[in-house]
C-alpha positions in Angstrom: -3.1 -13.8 -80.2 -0.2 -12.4 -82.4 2.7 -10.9 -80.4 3.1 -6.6 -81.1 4.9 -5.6 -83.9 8.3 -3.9 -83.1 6.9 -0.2 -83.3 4.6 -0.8 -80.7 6.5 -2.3 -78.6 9.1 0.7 -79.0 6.0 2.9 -78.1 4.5 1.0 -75.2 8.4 0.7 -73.6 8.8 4.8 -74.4 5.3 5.9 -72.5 6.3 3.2 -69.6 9.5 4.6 -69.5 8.1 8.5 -69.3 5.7 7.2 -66.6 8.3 6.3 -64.6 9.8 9.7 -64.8 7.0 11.5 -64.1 6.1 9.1 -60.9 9.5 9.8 -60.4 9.2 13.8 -60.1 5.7 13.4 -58.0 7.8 11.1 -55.3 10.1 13.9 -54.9 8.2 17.5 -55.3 5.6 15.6 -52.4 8.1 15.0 -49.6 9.7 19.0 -50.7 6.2 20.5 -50.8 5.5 19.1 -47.4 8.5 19.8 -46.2 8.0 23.8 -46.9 4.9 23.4 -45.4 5.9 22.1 -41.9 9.1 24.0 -41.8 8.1 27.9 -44.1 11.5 27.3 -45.3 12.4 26.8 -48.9 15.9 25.6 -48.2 14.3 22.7 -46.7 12.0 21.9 -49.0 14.8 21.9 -51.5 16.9 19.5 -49.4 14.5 17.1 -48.7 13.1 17.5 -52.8 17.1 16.4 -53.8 17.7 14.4 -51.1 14.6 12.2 -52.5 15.8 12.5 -55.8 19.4 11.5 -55.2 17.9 8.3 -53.4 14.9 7.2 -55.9 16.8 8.9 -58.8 19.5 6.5 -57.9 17.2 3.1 -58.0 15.6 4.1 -61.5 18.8 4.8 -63.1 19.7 1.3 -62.0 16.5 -0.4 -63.0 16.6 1.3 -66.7 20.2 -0.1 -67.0 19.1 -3.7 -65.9 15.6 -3.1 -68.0 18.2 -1.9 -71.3 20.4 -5.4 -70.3 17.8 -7.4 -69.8 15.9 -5.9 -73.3 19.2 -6.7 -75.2 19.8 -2.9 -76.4 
């Protein structure tokens, strides 16, 4: 089987890379949604939304850098 040609393997990287942002935004609007749920407090919500965004936002930023090293860009 031939390997993809260069476009599609720019394409296939961009939509992996999107779908990690969105997964991204679910893993933190989740923990914030619940969290204004248990507590009727925005402020919360917010806290906890950030706080999971600092974290995970954090270890994706890292693992595009390594993925851009590792990809030779």
């Amino acid at each position: 089987m031939p390997a993809d040609p260069p476009e599609r393997r720019d394409l296939r990287s961009a939509l992996a890379k999107e779908g990690r942002l969105y997964l991204l935004a679910l893993l933190c609007a989740v923990p914030g949604a619940l969290a204004v749920w248990w507590t009727d407090s925005f402020w919360v919500g917010a806290l906890v939304c950030l706080t999971f965004l600092g974290v995970l936002g954090s270890a994706l930023f890292v693992y595009e850098r390594r993925r851009q090293e590792r990809d030779g860009r």
